[in-house]
BAMAR-78530 format. One record per residue (C-alpha): x, y, z. Coordinates in nm, 4 decimals, always signed. Example, Ala and Ser with C-alpha at 12.3 -4.5 7.8 and 13.67 -1.06 7.14 Angstrom:
<pts>
PT          X          Y          Z
PT    +1.2300    -0.4500    +0.7800
PT    +1.3670    -0.1060    +0.7140
</pts>
This chain:
<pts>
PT          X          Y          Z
PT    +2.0415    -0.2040    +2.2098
PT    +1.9146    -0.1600    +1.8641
PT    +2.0435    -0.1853    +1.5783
PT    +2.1797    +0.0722    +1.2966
PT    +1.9821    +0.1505    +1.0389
PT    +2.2298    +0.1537    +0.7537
PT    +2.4278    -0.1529    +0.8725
PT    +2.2689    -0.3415    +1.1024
PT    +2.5010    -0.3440    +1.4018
PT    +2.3624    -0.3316    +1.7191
PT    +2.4408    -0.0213    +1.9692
PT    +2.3227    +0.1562    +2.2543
PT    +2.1999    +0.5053    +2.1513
PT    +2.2285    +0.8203    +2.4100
PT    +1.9179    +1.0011    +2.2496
PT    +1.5913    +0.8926    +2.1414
PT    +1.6901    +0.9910    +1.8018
PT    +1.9482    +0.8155    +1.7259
PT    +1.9261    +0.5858    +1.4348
PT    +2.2757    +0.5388    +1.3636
PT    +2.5694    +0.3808    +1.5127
PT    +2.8714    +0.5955    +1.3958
PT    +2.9043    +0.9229    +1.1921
PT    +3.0331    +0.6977    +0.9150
PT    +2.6364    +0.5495    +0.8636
PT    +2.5169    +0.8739    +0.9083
PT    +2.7155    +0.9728    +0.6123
PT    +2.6342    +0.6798    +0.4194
PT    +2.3088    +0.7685    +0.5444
PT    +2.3312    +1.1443    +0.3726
PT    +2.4654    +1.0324    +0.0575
PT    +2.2091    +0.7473    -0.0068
PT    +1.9184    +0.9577    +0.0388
PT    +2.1079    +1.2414    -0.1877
PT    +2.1695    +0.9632    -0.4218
PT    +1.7558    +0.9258    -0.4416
PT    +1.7132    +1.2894    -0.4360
PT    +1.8922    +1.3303    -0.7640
PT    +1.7448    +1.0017    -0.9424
PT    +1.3537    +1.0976    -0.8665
PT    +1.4473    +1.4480    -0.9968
PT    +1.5559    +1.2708    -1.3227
PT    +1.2070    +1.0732    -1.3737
PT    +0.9224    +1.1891    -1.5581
PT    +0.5298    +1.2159    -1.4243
PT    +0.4572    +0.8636    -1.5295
PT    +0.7412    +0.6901    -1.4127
PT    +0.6759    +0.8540    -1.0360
PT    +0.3526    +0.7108    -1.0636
PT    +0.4263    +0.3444    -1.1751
PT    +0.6758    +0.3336    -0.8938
PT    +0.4339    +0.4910    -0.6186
PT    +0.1685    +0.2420    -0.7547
PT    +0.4663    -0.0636    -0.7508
PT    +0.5570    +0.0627    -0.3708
PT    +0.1865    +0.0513    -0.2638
PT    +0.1198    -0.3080    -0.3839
PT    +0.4100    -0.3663    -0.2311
PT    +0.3026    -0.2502    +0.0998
PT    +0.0055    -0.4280    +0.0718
PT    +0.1532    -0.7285    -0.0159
PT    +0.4035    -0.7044    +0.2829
PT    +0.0821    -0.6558    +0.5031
PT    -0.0850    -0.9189    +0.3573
PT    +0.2135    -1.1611    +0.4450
PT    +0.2406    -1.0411    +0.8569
PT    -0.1664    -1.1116    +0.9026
</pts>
């Protein structure tokens, strides 16, 4: 068992693959990421790379936290 990646349920996937536990997530899935798609097409240089540099520290931070 493992669980769904948009809502957390637990379920037993048939394929390596799977990430998802019903083609409803899988179409929340689509839309979320279209959602993105759109909103980093709207952003300018500068903005793309305060939040890359804001997603790093983040990283780090998370990283930082697990050691």
């Amino acid at each position: 068992m493992q669980p769904c990646c948009v809502c957390g349920e637990p379920f037993a996937p048939t394929n390596r693959k799977h990430r998802h536990c019903s083609n409803t997530c899988v179409a929340r899935s689509y839309i979320r990421r279209e959602r993105i798609k759109k909103l980093l097409r709207q952003l300018s240089y500068e903005q793309l790379e305060y939040i890359e540099a804001v997603a790093q520290l983040q990283k780090e931070d998370q990283q930082a936290c697990e050691t």
